[in-house]
C-alpha positions in Angstrom: -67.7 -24.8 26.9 -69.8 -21.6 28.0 -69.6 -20.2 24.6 -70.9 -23.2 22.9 -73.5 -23.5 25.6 -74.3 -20.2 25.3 -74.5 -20.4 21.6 -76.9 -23.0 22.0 -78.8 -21.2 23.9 -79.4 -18.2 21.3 -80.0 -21.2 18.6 -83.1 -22.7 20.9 -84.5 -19.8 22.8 -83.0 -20.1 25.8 -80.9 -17.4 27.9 -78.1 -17.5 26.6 -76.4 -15.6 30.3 -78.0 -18.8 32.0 -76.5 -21.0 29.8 -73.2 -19.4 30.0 -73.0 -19.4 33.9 -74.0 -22.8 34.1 -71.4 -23.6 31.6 -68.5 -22.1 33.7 -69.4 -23.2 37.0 -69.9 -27.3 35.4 -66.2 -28.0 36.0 -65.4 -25.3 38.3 -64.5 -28.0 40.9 -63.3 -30.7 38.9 -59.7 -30.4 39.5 -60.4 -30.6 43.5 -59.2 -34.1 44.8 -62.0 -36.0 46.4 -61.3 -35.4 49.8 -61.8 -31.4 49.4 -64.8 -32.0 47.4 -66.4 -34.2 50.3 -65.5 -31.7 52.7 -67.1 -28.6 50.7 -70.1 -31.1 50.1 -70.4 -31.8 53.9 -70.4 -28.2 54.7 -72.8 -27.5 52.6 -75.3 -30.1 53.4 -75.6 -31.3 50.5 -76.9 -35.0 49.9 -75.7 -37.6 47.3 -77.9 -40.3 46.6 -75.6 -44.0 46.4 -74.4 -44.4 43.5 -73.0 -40.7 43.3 -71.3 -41.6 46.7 -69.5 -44.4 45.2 -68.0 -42.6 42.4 -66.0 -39.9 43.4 -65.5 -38.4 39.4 -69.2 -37.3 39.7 -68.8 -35.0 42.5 -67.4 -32.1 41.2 -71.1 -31.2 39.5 -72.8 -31.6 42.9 -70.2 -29.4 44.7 -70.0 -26.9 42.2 -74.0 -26.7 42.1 -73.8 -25.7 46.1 -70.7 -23.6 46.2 -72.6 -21.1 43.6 -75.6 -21.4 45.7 -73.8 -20.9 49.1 -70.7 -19.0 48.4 -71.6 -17.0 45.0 -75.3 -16.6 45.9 -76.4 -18.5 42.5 -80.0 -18.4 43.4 -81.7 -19.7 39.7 -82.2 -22.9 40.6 -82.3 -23.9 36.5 -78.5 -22.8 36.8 -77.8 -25.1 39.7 -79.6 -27.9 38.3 -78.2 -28.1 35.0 -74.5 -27.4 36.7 -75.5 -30.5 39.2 -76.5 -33.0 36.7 -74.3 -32.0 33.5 -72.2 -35.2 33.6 -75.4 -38.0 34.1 -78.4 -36.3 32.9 -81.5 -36.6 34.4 -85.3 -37.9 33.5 -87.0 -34.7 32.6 -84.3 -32.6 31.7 -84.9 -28.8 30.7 -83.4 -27.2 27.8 -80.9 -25.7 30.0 -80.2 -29.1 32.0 -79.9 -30.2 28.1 -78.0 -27.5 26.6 -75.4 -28.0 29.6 -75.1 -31.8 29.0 -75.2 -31.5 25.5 -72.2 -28.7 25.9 -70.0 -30.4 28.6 -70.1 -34.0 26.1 -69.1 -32.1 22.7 -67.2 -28.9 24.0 -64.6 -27.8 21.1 -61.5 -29.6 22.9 -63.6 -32.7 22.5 -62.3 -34.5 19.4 -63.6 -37.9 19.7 -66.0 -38.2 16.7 -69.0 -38.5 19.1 -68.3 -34.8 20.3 -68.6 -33.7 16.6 -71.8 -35.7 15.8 -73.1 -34.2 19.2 -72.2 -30.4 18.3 -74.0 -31.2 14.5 -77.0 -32.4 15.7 -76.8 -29.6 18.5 -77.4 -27.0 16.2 -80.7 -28.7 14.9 -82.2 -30.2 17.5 -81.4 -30.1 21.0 -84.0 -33.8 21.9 -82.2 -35.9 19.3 -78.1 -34.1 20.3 -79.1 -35.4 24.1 -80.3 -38.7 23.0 -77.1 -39.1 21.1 -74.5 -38.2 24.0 -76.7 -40.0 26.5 -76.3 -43.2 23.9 -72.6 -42.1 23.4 -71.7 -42.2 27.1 -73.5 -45.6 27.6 -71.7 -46.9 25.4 -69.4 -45.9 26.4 -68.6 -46.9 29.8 -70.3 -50.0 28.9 -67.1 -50.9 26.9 -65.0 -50.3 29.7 -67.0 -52.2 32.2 -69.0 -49.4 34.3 -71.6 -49.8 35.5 -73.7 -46.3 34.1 -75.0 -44.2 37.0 -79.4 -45.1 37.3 -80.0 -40.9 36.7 -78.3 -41.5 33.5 -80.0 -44.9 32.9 -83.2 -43.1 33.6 -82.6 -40.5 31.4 -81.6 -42.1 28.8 -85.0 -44.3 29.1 -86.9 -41.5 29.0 -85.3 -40.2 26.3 -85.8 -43.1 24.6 -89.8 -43.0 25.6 -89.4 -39.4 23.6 -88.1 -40.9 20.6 -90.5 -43.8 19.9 -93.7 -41.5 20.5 -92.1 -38.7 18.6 
């Protein structure tokens, strides 16, 4: 996932070394169980809003975002942002915060179609590849009954803002 967000990166003007350090701390923490990831989040202070509180399989970008800043001394707060919000989006996402999202949904062990369409459109235009997994991941926890996270709702209304004024 780093080397595609990196390669993204070179392909839209963005540091590609940003894009690669945000793309291996995203999952850093993903294997931790819950429990260890609340603890490390405690530790560090660091808030989650509701709905993040409620859904444990969203914490690992949180947690990884503050054990870079605390324990690695990841100070770019672009870095830590993108790393934080990789798996909802956010309104008023950065290329990096973009690059990252767009990485983590079509990484090369992705094989759902969705993750190809993403990486194709990816390579072209980074606003219309993030409207696409944003619509992608809707849907699909729509399908199974979630309820979407409101950062991701959000984004994906902005987003969709974008589009129609484009």
């Amino acid at each position: 996932m780093a080397s595609l967000a990196a390669a993204l990166a070179r392909r839209h003007g963005v540091d590609p070394r940003r894009a690669a350090l945000a793309g291996w701390l995203h999952d850093w923490l993903k294997p931790w169980p819950a429990a260890r990831l609340r603890r490390l989040l405690s530790r560090y202070h660091e808030p989650l809003d509701a709905p993040t509180r409620r859904l444990p399989v969203l914490w690992h970008g949180p947690a990884a975002a503050a054990w870079a800043r605390n324990a690695l001394g990841v100070r770019d707060r672009g870095v830590l942002d993108a790393v934080r919000w990789h798996t909802t989006g956010r309104p008023g996402m950065t290329a990096l915060d973009r690059i990252v999202f767009i990485a983590d949904s079509a990484a090369a062990d992705r094989t759902f179609p969705e993750a190809r369409v993403t990486r194709r459109l990816a390579a072209r235009d980074l606003g219309l590849a993030t409207r696409y997994a944003l619509a992608s991941k809707l849907a699909w926890l729509w399908s199974r009954g979630t309820r979407p996270h409101p950062e991701a709702l959000a984004a994906w209304s902005r987003e969709a803002v974008r589009t129609t004024r484009a």
